[in-house]
BAPAGU-647821 format. One line per 8 residues: number of its first residue (from 1); their letters; for each residue x, y, z of N, C-alpha, C. Coordinates in nm, 3 decimals. Example, Ala and Ser with C-alpha at 12.3 -4.5 7.8 and 13.67 -1.06 7.14 Angstrom:
2
1 = AS = 1.319:-0.569:0.780:1.230:-0.450:0.780:1.320:-0.330:0.780; 1.285:-0.225:0.708:1.367:-0.106:0.714:1.290:0.003:0.787
This chain:
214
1 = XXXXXXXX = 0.084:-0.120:0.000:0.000:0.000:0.000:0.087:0.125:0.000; 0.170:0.121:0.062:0.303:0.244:0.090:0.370:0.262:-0.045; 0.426:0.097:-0.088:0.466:0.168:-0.233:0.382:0.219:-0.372; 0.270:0.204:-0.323:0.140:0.203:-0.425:0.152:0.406:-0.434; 0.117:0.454:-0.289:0.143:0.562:-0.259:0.246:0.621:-0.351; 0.385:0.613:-0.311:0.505:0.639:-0.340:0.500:0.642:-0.488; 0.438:0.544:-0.563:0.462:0.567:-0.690:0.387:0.678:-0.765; 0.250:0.684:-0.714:0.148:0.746:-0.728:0.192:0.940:-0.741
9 = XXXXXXXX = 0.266:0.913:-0.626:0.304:1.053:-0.594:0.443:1.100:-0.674; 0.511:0.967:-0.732:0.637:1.019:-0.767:0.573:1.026:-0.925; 0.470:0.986:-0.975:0.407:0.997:-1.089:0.344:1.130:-1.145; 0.271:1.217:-1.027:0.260:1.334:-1.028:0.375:1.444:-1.084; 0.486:1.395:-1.008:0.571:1.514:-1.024:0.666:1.476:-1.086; 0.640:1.387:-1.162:0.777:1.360:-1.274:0.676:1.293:-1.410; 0.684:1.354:-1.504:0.610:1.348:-1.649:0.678:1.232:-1.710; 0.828:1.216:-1.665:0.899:1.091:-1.805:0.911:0.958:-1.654
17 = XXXXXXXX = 0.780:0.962:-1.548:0.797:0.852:-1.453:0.763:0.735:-1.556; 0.635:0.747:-1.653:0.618:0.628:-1.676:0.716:0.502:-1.811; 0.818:0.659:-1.895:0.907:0.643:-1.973:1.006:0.539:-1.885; 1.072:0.614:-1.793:1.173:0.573:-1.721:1.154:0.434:-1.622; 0.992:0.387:-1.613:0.980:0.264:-1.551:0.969:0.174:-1.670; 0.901:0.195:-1.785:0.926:0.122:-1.923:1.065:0.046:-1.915; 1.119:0.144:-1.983:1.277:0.155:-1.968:1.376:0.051:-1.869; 1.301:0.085:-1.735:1.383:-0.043:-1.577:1.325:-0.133:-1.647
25 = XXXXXXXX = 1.188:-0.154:-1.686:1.135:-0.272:-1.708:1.192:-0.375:-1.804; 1.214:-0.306:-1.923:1.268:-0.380:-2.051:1.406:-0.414:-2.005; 1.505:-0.348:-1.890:1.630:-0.408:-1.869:1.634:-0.533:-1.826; 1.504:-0.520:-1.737:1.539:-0.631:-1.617:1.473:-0.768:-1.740; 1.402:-0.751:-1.775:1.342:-0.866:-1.824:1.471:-0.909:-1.988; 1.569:-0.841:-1.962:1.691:-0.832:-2.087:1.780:-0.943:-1.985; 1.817:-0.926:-1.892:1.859:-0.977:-1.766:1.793:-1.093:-1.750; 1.703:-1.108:-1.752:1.623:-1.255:-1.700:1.645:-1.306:-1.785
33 = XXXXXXXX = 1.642:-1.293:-1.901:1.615:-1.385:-2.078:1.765:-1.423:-2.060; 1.870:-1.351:-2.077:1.979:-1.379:-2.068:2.014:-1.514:-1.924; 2.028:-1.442:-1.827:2.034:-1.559:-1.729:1.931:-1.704:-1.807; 1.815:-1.698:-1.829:1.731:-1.823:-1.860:1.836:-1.886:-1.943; 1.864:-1.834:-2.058:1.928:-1.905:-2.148:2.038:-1.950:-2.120; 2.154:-1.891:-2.003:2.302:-1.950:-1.959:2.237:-2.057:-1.845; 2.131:-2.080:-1.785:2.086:-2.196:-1.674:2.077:-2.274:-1.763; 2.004:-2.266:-1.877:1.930:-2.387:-1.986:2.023:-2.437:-2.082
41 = XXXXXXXX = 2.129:-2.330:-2.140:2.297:-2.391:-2.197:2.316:-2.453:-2.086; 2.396:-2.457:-1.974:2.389:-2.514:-1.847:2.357:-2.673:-1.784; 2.281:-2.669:-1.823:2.205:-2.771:-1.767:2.192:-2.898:-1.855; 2.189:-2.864:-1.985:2.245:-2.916:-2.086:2.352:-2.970:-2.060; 2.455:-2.908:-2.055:2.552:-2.904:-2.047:2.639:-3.058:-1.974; 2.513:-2.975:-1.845:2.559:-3.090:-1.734:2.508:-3.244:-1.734; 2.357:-3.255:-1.817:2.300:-3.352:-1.853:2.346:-3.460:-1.949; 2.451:-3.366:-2.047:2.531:-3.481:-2.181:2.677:-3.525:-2.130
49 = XXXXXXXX = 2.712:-3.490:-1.991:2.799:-3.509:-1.954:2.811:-3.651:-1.892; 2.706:-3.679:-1.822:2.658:-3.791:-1.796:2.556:-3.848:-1.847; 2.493:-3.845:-1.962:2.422:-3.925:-2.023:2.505:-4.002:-2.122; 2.647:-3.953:-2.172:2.687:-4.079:-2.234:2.624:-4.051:-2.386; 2.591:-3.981:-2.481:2.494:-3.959:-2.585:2.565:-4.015:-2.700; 2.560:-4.087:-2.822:2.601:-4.078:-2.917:2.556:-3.976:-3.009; 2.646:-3.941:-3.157:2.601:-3.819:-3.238:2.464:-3.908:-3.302; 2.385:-3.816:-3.299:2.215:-3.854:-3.384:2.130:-3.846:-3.276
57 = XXXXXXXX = 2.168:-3.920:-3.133:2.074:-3.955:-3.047:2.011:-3.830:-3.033; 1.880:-3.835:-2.926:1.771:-3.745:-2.928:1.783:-3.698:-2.786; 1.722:-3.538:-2.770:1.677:-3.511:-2.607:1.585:-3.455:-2.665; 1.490:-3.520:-2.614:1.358:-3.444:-2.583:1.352:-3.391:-2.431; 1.329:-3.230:-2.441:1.276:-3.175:-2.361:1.154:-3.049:-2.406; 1.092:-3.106:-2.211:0.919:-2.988:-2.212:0.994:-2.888:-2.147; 0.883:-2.759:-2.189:0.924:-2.659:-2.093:0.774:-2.596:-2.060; 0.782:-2.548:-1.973:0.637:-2.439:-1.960:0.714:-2.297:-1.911
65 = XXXXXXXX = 0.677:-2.201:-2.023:0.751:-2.091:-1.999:0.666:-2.012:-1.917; 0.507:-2.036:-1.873:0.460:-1.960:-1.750:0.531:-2.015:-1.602; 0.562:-2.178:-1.602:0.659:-2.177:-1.519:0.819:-2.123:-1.445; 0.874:-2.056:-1.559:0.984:-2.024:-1.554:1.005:-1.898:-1.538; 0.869:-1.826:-1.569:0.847:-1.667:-1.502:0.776:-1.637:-1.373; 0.766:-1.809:-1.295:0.720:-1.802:-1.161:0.585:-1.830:-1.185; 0.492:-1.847:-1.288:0.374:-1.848:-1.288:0.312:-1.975:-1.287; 0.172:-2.035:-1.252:0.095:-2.145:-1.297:0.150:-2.244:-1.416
73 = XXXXXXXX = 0.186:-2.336:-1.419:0.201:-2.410:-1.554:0.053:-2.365:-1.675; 0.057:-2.299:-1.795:-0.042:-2.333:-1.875:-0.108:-2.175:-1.846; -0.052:-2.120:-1.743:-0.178:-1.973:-1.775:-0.075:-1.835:-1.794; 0.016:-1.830:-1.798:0.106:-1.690:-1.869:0.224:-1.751:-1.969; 0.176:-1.800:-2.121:0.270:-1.862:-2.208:0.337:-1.762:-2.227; 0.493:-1.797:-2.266:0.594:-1.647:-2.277:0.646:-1.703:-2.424; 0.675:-1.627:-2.558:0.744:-1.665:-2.656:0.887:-1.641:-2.631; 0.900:-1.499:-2.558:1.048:-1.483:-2.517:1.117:-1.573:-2.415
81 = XXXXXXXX = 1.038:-1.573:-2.349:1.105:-1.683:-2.231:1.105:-1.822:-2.288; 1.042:-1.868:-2.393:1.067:-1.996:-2.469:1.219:-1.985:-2.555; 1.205:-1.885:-2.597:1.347:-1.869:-2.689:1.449:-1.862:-2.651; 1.422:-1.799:-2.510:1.553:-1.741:-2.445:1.631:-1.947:-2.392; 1.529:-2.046:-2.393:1.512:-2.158:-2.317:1.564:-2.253:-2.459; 1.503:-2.192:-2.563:1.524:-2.313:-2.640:1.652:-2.229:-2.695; 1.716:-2.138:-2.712:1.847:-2.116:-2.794:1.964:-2.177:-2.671; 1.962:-2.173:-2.573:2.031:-2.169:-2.449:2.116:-2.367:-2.482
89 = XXXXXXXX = 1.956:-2.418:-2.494:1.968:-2.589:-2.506:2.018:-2.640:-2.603; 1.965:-2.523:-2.755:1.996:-2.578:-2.897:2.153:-2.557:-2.904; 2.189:-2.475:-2.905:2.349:-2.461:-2.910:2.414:-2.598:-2.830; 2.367:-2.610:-2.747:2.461:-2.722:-2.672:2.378:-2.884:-2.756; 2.305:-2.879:-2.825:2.246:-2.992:-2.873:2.298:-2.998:-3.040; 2.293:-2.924:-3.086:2.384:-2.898:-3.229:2.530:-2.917:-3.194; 2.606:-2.863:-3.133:2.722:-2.881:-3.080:2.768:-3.031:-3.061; 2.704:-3.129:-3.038:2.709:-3.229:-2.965:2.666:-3.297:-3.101
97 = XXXXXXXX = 2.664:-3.245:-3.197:2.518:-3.346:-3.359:2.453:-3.427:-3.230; 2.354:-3.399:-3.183:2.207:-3.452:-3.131:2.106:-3.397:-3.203; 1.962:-3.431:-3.182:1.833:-3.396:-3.231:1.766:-3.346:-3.120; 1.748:-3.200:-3.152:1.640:-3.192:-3.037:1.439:-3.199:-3.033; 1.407:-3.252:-2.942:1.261:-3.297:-2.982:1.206:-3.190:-2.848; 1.124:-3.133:-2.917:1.064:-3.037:-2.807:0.876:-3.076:-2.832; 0.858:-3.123:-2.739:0.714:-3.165:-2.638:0.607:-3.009:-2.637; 0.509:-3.063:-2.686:0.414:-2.920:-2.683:0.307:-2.982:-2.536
105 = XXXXXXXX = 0.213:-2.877:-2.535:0.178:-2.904:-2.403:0.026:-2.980:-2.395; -0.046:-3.024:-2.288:-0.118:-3.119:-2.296:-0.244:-3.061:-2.391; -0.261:-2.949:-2.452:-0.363:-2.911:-2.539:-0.353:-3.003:-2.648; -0.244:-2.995:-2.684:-0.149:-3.082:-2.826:-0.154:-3.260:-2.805; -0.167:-3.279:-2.647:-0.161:-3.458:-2.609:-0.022:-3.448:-2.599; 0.048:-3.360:-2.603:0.242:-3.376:-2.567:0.295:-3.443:-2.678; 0.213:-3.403:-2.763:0.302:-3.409:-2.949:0.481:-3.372:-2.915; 0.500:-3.392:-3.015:0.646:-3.307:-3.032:0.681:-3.285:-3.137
113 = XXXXXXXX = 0.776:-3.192:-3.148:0.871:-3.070:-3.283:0.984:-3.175:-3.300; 0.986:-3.205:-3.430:1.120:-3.265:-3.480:1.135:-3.195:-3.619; 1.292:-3.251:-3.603:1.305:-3.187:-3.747:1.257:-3.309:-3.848; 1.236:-3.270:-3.976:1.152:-3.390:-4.087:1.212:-3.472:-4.081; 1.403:-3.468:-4.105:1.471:-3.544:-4.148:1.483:-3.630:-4.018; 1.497:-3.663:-3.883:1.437:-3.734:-3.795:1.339:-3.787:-3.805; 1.216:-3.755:-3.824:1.081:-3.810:-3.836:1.128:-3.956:-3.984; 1.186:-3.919:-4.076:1.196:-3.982:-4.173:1.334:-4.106:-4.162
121 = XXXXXXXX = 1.393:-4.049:-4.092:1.542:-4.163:-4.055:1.435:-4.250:-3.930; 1.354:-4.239:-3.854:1.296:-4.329:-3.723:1.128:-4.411:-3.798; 1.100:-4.306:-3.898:0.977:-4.425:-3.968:0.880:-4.336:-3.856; 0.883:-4.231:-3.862:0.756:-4.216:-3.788:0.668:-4.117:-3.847; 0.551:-4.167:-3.843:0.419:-4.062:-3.905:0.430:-3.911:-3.837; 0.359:-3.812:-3.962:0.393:-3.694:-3.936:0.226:-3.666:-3.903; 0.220:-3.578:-3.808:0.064:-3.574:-3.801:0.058:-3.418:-3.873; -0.094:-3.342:-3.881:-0.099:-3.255:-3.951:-0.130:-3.103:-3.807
129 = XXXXXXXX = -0.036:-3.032:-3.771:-0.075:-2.964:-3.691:0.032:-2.825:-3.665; 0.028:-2.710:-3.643:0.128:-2.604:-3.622:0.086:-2.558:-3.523; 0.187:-2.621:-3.368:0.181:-2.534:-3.221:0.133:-2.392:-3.196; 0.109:-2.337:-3.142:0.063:-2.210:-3.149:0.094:-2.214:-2.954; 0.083:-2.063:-2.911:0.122:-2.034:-2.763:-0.002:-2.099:-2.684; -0.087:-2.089:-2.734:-0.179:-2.131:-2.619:-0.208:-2.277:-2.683; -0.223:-2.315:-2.781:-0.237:-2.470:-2.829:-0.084:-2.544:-2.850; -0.059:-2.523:-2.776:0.080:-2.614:-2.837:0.195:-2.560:-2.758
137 = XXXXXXXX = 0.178:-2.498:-2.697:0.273:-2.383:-2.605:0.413:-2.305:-2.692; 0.449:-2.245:-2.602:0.528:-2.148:-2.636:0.688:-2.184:-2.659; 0.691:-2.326:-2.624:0.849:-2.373:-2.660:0.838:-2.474:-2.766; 0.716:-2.533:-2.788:0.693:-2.627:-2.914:0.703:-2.529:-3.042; 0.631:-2.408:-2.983:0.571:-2.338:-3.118:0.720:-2.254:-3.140; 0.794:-2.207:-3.087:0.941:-2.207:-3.122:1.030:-2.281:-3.193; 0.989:-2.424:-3.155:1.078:-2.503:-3.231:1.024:-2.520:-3.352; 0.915:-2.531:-3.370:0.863:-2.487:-3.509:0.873:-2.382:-3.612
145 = XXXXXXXX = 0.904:-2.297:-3.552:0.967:-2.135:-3.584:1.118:-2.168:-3.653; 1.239:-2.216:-3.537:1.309:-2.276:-3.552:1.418:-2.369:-3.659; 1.299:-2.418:-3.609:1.398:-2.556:-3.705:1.373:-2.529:-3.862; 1.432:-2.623:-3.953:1.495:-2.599:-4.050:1.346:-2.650:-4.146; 1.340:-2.772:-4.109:1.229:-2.823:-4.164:1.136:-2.912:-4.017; 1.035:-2.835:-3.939:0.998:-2.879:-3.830:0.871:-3.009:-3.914; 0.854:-3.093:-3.843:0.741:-3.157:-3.827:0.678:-3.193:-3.699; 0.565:-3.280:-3.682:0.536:-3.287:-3.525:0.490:-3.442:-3.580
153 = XXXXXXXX = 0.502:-3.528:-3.447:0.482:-3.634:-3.451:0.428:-3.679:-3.332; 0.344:-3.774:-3.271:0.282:-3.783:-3.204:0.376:-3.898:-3.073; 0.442:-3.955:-3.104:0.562:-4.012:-3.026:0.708:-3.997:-3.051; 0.768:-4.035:-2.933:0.935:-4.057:-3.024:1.004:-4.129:-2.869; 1.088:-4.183:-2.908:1.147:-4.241:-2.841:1.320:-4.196:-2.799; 1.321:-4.078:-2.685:1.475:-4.022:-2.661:1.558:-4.087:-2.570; 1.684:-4.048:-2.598:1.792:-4.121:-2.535:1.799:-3.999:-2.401; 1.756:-3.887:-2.413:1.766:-3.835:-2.228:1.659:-3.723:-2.257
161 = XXXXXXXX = 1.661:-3.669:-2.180:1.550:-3.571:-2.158:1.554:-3.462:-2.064; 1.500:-3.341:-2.039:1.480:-3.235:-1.937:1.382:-3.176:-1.917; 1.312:-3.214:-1.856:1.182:-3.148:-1.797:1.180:-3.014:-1.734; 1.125:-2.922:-1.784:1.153:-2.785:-1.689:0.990:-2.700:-1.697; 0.979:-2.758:-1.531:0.816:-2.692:-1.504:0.687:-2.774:-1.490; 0.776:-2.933:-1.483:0.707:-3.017:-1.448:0.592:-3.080:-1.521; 0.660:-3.071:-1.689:0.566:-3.089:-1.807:0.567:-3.219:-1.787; 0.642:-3.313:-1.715:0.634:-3.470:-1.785:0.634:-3.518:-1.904
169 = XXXXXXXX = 0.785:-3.536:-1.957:0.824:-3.604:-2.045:0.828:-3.777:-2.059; 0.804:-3.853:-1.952:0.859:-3.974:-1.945:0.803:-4.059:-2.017; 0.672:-4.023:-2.126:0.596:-4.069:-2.210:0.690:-4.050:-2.371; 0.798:-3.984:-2.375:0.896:-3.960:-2.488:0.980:-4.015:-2.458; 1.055:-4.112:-2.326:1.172:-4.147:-2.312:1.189:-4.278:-2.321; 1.327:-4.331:-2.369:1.353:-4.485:-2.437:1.337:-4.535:-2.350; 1.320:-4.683:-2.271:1.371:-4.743:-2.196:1.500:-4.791:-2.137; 1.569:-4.773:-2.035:1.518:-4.793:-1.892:1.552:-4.636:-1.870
177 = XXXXXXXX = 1.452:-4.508:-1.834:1.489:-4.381:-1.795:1.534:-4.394:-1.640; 1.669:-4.311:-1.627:1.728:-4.328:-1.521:1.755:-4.167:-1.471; 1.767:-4.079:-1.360:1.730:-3.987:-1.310:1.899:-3.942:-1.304; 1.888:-3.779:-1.356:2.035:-3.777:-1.384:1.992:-3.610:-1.300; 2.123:-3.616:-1.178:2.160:-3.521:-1.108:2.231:-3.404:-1.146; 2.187:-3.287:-1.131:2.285:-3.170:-1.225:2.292:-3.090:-1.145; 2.374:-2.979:-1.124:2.401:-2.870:-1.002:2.286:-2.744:-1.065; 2.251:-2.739:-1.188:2.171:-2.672:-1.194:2.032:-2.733:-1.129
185 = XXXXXXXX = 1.910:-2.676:-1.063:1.824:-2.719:-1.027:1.637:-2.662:-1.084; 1.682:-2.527:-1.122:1.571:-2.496:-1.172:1.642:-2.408:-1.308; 1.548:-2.345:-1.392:1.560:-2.239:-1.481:1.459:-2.160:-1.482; 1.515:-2.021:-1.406:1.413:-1.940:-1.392:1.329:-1.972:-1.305; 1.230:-1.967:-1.293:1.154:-2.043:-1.152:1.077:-2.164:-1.149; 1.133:-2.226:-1.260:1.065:-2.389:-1.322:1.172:-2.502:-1.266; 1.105:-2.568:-1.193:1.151:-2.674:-1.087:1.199:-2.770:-1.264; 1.310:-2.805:-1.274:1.401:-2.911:-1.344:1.423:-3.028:-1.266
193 = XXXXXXXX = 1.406:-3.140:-1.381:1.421:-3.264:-1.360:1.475:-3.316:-1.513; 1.635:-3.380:-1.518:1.655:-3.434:-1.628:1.657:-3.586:-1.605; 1.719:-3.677:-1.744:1.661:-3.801:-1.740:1.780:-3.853:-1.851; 1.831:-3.939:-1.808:1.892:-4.065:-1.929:1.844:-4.150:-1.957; 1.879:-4.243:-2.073:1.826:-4.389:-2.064:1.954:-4.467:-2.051; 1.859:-4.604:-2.001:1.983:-4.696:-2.095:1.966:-4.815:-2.134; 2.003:-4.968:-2.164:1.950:-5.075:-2.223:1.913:-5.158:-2.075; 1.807:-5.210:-2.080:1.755:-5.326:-2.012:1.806:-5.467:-1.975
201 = XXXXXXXX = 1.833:-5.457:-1.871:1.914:-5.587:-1.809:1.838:-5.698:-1.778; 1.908:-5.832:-1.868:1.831:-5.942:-1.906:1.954:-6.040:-1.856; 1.858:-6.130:-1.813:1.945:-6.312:-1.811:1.981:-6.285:-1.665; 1.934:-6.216:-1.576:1.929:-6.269:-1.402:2.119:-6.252:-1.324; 2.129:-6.318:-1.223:2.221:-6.276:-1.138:2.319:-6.333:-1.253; 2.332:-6.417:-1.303:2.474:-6.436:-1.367:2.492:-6.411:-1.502; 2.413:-6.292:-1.565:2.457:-6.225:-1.685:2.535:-6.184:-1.665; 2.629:-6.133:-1.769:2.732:-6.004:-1.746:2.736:-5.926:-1.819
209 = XXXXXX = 2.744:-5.780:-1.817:2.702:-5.655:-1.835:2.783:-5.591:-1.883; 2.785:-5.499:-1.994:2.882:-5.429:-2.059:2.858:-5.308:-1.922; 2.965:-5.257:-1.902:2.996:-5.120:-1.827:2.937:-5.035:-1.870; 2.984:-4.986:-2.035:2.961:-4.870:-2.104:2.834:-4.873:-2.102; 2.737:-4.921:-2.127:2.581:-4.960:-2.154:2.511:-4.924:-1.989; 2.557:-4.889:-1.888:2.510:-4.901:-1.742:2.460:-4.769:-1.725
């Protein structure tokens, strides 16, 4: 109530108050986009370090960018705060030759953005649909923006994954998904959870197990 006052009054007597709060405003949120994107390079980062990835393999990751500006999952979609999220990840996923598969949100059934030439090397049907912020959210509909030649497909099967905002990916991930620890913990104010896979252990106590494969 005091600063409600304060502004009120400093609004009166200064004509360029509402220029000059514009202005703070557009910095700080220059500042946030930036930080989002060095947590989300980041985290990446820390996720292919221990996932072990070969070049081609896939990460699919969700994001909810009303999560990551502190908000409700699904009720303040951000395009900037998607971009700032998906350039941050793509660099470290190109870098690496991976595919990135980005998950739209449950309006969509948790479709996902691939590029064609994926969809066409895995045999998988292309369905007919273009994400949008409120149908498809704001980091699908980026990667669609994005990519080179996007398609969407209704499954896929990734070798790790990053959840950020508590979209639940584990309906995109290969078998056996195994829970991979990173010093990053959130991005922006979206609670993170990443994910590896790896092959399924068969033939009981006296198989023996490749290392690398664990």
């Amino acid at each position: 109530m005091i600063y409600a006052l304060l502004v009120c009054a400093v609004k009166r007597t200064d004509r360029n108050f509402s220029a000059r709060w514009q202005k703070e405003g557009m910095k700080m949120e220059k500042i946030f986009l930036a930080e989002v994107k060095r947590q989300a390079g980041q985290a990446a980062e820390e996720l292919l370090a221990q996932a072990c990835l070969s070049e081609g393999d896939i990460l699919v990751v969700g994001c909810s960018s009303s999560e990551v500006t502190g908000e409700r999952i699904g009720t303040s979609s951000s395009l900037e705060t998607a971009a700032a999220v998906f350039e941050g990840i793509y660099e470290v996923v190109r870098k690496n030759g991976l595919y990135l598969a980005a998950q739209c949100c449950e309006h969509l059934n948790r479709a996902i953005i691939i590029e064609r030439e994926l969809a066409r090397r895995e045999r998988i049907p292309v369905v007919n649909v273009v994400p949008q912020p409120k149908a498809g959210g704001s980091f699908g509909t980026t990667a669609y923006e994005r990519f080179a030649h996007p398609a969407a497909v209704e499954h896929i099967k990734a070798q790790a994954g990053m959840d950020i905002g508590d979209t639940l990916i584990g309906m995109h991930l290969d078998e056996v998904a195994v829970p991979v620890r990173t010093a990053t913990k959130r991005i922006g104010q979206a609670h993170l959870v990443c994910a590896r896979t790896r092959g399924k252990f068969i033939g009981g106590e006296r198989a023996v197990y490749k290392k690398e494969m664990l």
